[in-house]
C-alpha positions in Angstrom: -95.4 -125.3 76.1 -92.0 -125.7 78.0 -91.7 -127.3 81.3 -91.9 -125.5 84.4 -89.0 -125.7 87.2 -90.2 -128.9 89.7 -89.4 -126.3 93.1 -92.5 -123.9 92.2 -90.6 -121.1 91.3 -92.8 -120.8 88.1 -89.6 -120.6 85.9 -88.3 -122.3 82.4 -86.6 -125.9 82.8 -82.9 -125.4 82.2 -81.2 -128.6 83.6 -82.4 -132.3 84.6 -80.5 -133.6 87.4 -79.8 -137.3 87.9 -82.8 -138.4 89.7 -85.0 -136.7 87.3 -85.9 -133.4 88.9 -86.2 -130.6 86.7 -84.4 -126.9 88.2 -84.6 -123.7 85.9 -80.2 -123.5 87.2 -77.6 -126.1 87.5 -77.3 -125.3 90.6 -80.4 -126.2 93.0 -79.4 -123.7 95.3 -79.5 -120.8 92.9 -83.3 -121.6 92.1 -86.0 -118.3 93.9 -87.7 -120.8 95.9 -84.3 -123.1 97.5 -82.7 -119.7 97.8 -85.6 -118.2 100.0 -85.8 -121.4 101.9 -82.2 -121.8 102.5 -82.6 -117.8 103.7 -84.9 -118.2 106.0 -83.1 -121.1 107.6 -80.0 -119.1 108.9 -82.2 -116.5 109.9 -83.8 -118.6 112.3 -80.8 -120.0 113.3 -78.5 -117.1 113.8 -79.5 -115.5 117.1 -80.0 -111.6 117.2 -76.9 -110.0 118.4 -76.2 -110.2 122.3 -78.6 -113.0 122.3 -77.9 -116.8 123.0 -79.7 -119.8 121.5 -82.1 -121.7 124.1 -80.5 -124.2 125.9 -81.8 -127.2 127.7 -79.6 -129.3 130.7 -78.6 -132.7 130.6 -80.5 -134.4 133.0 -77.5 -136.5 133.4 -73.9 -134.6 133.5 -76.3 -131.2 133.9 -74.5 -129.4 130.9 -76.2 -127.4 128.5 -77.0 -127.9 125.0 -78.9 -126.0 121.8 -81.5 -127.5 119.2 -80.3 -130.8 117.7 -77.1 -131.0 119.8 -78.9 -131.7 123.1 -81.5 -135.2 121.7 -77.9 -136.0 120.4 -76.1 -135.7 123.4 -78.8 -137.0 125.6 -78.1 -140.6 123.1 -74.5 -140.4 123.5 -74.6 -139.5 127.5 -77.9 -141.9 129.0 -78.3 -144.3 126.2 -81.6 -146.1 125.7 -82.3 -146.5 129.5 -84.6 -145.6 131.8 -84.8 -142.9 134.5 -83.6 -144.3 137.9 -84.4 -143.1 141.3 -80.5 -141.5 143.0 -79.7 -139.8 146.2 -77.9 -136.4 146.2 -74.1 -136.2 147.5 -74.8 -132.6 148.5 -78.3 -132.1 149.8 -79.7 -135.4 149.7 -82.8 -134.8 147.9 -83.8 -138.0 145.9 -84.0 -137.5 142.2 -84.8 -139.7 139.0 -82.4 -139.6 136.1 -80.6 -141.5 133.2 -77.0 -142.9 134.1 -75.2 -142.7 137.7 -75.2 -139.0 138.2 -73.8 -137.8 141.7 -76.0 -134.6 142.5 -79.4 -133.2 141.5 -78.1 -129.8 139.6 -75.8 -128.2 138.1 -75.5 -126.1 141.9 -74.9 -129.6 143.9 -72.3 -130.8 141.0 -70.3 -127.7 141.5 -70.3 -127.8 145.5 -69.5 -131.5 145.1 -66.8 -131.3 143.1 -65.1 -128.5 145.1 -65.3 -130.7 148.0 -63.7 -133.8 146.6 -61.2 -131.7 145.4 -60.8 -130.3 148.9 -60.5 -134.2 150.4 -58.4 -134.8 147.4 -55.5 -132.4 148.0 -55.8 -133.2 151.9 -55.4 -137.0 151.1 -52.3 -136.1 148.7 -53.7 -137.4 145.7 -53.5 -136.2 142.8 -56.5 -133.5 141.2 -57.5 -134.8 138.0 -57.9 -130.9 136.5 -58.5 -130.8 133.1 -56.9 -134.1 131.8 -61.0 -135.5 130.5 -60.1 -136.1 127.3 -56.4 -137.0 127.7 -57.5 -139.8 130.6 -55.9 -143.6 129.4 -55.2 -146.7 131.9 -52.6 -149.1 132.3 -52.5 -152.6 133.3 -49.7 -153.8 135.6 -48.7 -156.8 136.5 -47.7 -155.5 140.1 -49.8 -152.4 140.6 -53.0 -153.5 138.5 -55.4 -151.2 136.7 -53.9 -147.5 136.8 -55.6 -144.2 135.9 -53.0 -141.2 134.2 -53.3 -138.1 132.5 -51.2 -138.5 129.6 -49.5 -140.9 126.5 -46.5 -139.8 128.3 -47.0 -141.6 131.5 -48.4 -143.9 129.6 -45.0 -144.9 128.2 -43.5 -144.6 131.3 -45.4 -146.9 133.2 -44.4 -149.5 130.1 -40.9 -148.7 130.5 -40.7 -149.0 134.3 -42.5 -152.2 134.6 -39.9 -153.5 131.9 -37.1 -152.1 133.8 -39.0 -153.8 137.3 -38.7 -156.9 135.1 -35.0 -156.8 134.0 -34.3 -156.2 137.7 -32.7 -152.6 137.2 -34.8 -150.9 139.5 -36.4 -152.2 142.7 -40.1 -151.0 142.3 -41.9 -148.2 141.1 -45.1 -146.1 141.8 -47.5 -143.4 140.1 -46.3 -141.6 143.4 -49.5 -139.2 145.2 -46.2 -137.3 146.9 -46.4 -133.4 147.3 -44.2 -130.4 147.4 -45.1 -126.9 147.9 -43.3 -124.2 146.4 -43.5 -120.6 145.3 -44.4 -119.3 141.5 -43.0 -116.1 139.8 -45.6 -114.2 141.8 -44.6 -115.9 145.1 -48.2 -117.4 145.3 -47.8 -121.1 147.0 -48.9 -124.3 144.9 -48.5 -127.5 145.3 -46.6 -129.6 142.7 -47.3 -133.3 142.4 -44.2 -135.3 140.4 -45.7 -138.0 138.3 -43.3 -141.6 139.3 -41.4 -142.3 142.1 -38.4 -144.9 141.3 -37.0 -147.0 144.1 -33.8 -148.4 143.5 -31.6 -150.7 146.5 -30.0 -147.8 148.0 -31.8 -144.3 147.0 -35.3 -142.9 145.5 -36.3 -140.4 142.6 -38.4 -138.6 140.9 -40.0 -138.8 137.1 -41.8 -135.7 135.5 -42.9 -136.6 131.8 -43.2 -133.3 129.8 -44.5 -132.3 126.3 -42.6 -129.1 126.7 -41.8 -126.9 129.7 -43.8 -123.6 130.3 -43.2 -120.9 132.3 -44.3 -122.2 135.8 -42.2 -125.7 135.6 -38.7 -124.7 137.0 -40.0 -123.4 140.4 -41.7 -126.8 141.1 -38.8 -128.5 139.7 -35.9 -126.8 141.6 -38.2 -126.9 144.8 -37.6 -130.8 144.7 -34.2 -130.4 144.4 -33.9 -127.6 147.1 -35.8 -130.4 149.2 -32.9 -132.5 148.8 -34.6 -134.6 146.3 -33.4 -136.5 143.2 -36.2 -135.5 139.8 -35.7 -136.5 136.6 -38.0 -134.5 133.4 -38.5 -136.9 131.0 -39.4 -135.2 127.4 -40.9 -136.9 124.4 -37.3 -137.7 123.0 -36.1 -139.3 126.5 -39.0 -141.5 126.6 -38.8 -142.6 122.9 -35.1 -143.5 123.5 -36.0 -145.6 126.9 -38.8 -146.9 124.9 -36.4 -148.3 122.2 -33.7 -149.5 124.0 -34.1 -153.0 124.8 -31.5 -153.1 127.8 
């Protein structure tokens, strides 16, 4: 009598694997019962057309998450702590929670975050809009710890503390300065350059770029028309300042 396959499917051993098992294919997949299994898998997992997952919300950052993906956000996000008692920013209401969240819900976040970016823009400083995963810091000597959006400004904050150094400029700031100006569909913005270079006898400007999109010369030329001094630094200007030692 031949031996039956190990996964039940009542079939003829064809192959031994490695750790002994005994599957009427090579391949595992291909045996009636794995197949079925495997089958029944996606089908629970793919949601009927029009239809969304469930979803539970962070308790923490409030965002939503399916199956598996929220227990391992939840790790990532609060850690192994415990549930603290916080206040609201918005309405007040006292809450417990993992980590330092600001508001109860997702509703309080929102209002929240539109009103410090309200106080933000009246303050001058600059809106941190969709730079989360680009954020890095710098260390200065003169200006300390300093928050920016990009590798670019990153090199440019290395570069103008070098130049502080040598003495060829007189000091230099990750400026919070504003300019309004009008787009191609004469909407007003507010543009916000990125350094502002003091030297003995004049100031200017420093925009670091990737590239330049469509938007960028009507903030540019409104410095200018302000009777302003800007300079747009590309990748290939910074690696050249980079590299010079002067």
């Amino acid at each position: 009598m031949s031996d039956k396959c190990c996964y039940g499917c009542g079939n003829d051993v064809k192959f031994t694997f490695k750790n002994g098992k005994k599957c009427c294919s090579e391949n595992r997949c291909k045996c009636p019962v794995i197949s079925a299994k495997i089958s029944d898998s996606n089908r629970t997992r793919t949601p009927p057309s029009g239809h969304k997952l469930p979803t539970k919300e962070c308790p923490s950052c409030h965002k939503e998450f399916s199956g598996g993906n929220f227990e391992k956000h939840l790790k990532a996000c609060i850690g192994e702590g415990k549930k603290k008692v916080h206040t609201c920013k918005v309405c007040e209401k006292e809450f417990t929670s993992y980590g330092n969240p600001k508001t109860c819900s997702k509703v309080c976040r929102n209002a929240w975050l539109k009103t410090k970016t309200a106080n933000m823009y009246a303050t001058g400083e600059k809106v941190p809009v969709g730079y989360t995963k680009k954020t890095c810091y710098y260390e200065s000597e003169t200006h300390g710890k300093i928050k920016l959006m990009s590798s670019y400004e990153l090199d440019t904050c290395f570069i103008l503390d070098k130049w502080l150094s040598s003495g060829r400029i007189k000091f230099w700031e990750y400026t919070k300065d504003r300019f309004s100006y009008y787009d191609a569909d004469k909407k007003r913005r507010t543009y916000f350059p990125d350094f502002k270079v003091f030297l003995e006898d004049s100031v200017y400007y420093i925009e670091t770029k990737g590239f330049e999109i469509d938007n960028d010369s009507y903030k540019w030329n409104a410095v200018k028309q302000q009777g302003h001094t800007l300079e747009v630094w590309f990748g290939d200007i910074i690696s050249q300042h980079k590299d010079n030692k002067d």
